[in-house]
py3Dmol code that shows the C-alpha trace and the ligand (Angstrom):
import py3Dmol

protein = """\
ATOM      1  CA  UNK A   1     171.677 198.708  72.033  1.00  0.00           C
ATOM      2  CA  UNK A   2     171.609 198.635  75.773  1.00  0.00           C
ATOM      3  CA  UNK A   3     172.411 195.223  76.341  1.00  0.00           C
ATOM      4  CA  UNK A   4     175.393 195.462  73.724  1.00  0.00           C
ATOM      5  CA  UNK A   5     176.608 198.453  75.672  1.00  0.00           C
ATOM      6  CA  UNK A   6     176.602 195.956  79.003  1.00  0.00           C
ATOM      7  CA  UNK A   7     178.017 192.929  77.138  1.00  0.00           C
ATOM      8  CA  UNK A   8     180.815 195.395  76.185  1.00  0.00           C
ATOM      9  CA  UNK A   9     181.171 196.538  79.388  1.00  0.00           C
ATOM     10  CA  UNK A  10     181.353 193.316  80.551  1.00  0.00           C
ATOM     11  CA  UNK A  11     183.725 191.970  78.267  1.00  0.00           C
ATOM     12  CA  UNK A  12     186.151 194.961  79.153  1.00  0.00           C
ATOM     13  CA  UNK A  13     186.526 194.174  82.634  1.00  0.00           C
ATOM     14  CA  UNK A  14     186.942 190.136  81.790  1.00  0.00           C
ATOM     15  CA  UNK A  15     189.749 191.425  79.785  1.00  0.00           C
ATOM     16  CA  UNK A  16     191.011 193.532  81.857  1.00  0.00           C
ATOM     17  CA  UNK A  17     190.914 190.642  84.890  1.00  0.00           C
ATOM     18  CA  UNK A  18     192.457 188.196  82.713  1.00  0.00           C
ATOM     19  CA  UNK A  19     195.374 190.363  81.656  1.00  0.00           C
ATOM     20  CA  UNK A  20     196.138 191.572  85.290  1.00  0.00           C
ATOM     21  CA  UNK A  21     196.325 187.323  85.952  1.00  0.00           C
ATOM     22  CA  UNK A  22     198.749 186.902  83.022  1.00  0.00           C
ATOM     23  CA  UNK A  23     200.679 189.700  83.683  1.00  0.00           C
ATOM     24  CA  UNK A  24     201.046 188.176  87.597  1.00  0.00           C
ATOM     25  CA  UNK A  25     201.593 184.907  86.350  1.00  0.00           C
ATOM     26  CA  UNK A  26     204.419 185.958  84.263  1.00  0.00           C
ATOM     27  CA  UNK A  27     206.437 188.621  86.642  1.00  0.00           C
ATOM     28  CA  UNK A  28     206.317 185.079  89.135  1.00  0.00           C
ATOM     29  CA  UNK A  29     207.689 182.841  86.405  1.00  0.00           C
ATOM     30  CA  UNK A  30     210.602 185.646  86.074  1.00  0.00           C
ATOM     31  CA  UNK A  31     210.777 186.148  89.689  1.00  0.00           C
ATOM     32  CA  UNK A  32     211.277 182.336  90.165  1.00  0.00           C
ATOM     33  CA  UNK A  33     213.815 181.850  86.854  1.00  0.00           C
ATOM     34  CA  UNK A  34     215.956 184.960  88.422  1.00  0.00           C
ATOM     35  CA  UNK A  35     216.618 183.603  91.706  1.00  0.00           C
ATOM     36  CA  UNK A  36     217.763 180.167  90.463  1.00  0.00           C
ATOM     37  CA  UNK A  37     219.673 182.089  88.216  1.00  0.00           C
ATOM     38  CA  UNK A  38     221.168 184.456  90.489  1.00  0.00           C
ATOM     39  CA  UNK A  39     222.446 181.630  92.741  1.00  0.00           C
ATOM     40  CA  UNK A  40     223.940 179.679  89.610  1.00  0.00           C
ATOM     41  CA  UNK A  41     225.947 182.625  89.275  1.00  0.00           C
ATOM     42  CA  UNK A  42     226.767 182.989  92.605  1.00  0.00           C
ATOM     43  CA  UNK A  43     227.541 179.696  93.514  1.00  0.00           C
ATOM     44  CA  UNK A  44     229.494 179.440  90.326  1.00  0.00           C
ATOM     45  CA  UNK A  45     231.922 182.427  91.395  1.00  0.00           C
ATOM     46  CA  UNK A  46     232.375 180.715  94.661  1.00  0.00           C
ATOM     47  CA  UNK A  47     233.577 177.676  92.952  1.00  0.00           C
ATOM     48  CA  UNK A  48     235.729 179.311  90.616  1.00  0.00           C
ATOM     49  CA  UNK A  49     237.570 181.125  93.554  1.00  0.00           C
ATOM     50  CA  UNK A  50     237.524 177.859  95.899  1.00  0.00           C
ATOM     51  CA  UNK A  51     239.614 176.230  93.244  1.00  0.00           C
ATOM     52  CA  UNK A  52     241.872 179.038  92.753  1.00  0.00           C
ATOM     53  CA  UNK A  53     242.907 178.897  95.892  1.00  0.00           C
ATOM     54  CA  UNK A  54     243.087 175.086  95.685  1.00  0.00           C
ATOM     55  CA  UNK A  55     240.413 174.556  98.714  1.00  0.00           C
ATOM     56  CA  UNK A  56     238.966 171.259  97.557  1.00  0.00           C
ATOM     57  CA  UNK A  57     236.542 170.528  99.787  1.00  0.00           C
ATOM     58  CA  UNK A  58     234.921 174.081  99.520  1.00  0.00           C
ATOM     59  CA  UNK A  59     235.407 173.641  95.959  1.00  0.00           C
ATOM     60  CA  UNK A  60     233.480 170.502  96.026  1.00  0.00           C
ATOM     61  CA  UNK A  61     230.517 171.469  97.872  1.00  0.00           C
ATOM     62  CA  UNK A  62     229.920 174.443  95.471  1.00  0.00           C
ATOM     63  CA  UNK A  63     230.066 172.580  92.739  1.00  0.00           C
ATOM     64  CA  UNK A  64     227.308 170.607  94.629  1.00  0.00           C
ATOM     65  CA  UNK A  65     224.960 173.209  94.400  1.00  0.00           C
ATOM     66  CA  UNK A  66     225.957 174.161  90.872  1.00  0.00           C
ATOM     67  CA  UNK A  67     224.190 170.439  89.993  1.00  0.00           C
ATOM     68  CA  UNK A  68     221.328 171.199  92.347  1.00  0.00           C
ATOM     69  CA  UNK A  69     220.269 174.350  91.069  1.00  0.00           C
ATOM     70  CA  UNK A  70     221.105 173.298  87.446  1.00  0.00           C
ATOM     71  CA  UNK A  71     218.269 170.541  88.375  1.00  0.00           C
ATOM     72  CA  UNK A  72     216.029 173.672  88.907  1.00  0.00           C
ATOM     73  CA  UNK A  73     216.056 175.125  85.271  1.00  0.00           C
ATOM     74  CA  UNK A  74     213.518 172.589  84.588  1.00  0.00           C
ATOM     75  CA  UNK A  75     211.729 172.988  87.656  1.00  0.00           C
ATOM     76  CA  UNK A  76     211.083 176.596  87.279  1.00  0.00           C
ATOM     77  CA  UNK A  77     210.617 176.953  83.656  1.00  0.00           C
ATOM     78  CA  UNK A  78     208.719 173.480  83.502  1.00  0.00           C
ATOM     79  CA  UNK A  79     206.989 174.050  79.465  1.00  0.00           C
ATOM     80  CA  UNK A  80     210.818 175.317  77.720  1.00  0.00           C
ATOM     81  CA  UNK A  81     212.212 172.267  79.404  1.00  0.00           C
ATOM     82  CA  UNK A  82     209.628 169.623  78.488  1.00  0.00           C
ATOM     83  CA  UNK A  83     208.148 171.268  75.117  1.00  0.00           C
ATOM     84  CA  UNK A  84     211.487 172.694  73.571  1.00  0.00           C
ATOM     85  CA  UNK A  85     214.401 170.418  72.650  1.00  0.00           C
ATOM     86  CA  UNK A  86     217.106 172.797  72.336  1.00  0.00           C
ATOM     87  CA  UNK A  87     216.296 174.356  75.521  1.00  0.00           C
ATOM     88  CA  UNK A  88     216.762 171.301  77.337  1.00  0.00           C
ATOM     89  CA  UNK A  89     219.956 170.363  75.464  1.00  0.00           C
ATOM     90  CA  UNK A  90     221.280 173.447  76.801  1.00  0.00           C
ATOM     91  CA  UNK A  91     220.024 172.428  80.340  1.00  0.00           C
ATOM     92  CA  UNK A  92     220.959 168.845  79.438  1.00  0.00           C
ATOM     93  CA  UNK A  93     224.819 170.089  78.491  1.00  0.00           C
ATOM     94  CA  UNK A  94     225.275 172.068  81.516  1.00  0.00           C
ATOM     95  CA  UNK A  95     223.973 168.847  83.995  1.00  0.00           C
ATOM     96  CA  UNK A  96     226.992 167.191  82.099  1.00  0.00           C
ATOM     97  CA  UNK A  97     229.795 169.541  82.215  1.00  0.00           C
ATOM     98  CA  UNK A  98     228.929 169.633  86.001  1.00  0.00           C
ATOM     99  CA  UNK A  99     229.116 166.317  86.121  1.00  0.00           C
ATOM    100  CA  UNK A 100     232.426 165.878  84.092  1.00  0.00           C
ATOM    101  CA  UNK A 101     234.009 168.298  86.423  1.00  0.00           C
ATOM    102  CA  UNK A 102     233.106 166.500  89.581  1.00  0.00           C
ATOM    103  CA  UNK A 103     234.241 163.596  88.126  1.00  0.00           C
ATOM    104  CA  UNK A 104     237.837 165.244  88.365  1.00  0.00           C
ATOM    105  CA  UNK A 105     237.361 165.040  91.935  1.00  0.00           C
ATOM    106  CA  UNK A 106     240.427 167.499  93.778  1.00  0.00           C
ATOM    107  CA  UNK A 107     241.999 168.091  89.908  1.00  0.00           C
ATOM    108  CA  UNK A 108     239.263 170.399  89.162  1.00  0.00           C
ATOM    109  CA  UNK A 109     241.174 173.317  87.154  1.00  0.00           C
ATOM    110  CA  UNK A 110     240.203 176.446  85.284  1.00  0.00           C
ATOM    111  CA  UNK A 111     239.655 174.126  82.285  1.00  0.00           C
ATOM    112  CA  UNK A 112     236.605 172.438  83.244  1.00  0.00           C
ATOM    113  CA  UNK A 113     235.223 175.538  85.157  1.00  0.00           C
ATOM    114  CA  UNK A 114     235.496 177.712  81.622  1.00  0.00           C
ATOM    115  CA  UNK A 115     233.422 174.396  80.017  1.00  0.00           C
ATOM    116  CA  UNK A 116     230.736 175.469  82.242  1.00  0.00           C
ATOM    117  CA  UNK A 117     230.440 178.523  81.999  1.00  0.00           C
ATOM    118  CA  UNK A 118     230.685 178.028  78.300  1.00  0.00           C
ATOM    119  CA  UNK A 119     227.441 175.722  78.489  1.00  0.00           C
ATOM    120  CA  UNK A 120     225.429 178.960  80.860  1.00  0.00           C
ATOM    121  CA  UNK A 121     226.024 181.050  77.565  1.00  0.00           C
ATOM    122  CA  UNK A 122     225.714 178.657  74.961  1.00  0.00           C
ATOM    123  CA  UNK A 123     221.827 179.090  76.246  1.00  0.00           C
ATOM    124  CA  UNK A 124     221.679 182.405  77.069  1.00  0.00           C
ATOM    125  CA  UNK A 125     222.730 183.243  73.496  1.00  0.00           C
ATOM    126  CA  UNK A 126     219.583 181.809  72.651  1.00  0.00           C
ATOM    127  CA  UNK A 127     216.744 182.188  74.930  1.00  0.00           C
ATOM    128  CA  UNK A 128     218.117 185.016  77.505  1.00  0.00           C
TER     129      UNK A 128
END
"""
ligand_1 = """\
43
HEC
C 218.914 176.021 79.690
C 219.088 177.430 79.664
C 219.972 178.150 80.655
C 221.144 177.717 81.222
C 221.882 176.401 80.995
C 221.598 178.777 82.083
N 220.728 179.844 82.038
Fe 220.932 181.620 82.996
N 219.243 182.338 82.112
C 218.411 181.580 81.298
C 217.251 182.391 80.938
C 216.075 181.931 80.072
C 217.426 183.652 81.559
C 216.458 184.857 81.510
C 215.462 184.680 82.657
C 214.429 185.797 82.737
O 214.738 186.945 82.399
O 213.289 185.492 83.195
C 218.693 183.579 82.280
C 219.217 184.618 83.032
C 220.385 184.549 83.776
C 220.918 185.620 84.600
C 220.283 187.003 84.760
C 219.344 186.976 85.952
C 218.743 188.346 86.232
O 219.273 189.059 87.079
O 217.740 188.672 85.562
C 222.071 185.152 85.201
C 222.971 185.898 86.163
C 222.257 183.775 84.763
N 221.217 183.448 83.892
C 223.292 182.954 85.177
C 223.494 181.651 84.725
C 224.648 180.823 85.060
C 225.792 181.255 85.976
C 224.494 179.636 84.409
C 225.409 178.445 84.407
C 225.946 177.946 85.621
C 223.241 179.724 83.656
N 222.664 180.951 83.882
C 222.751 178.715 82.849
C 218.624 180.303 80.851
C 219.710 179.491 81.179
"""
view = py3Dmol.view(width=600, height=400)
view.addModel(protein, "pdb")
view.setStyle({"model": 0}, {"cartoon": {"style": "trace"}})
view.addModel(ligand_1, "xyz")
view.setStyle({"model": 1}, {"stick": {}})
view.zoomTo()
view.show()
């Protein structure tokens, strides 16, 4: 009976350890997805305004960064990238319309900047 009541005990504050670990591990996983996030969204204002006011080389290096940090998704949520298919489509389609706009060079217009920002909801419809 006594032993039973110490294996218990014992088990409890296992538990309790182990949920305190996942509970750190996952509030850094959302720390780190935020902050790439946050940037996508600023940098991705930044470019939108650079080409409204037809500054192409500011527009250029934003878009820059938009591909950089679009590199990140995977990087920071490493097991939805490699394990699930449509989640890296989504990432995938993003990398693409990035890359479609900078091939536009100093044309950049509101046209391709609306495709990417079409591809940033396309996956937050389904896994934000
Ligand atoms: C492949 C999927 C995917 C793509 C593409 C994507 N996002 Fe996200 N985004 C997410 C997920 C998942 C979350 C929720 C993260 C969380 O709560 O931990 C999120 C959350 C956000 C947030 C909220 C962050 C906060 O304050 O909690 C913003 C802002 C954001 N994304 C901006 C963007 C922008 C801008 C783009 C495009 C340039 C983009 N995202 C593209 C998956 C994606």
């Amino acid at each position: 009976m006594k032993s039973t009541l110490i294996i218990a005990a014992i088990a409890l504050v296992l538990g309790v350890i182990a949920g305190v670990n996942i509970h750190k591990f996952q509030a850094r996983q959302h720390e780190k997805t935020t902050a790439t996030m946050v940037l996508l969204q600023l940098h991705l204002k930044s470019w939108e305004s650079a080409v409204q006011d037809k500054q192409c080389p500011r527009a250029q290096s934003e878009l820059m960064s938009l591909k950089f940090l679009s590199q990140e998704i995977g990087v920071v949520l490493p097991l939805a990238d490699s394990q699930d298919t449509a989640f890296h489509q989504h990432a995938v389609k993003l990398e693409q319309e990035l890359d479609a706009a900078a091939s536009r060079q100093c044309a950049v217009s509101m046209t391709e900047i609306k495709s990417v920002r079409e591809a940033c909801n396309e996956c937050h419809r389904e896994y934000r």
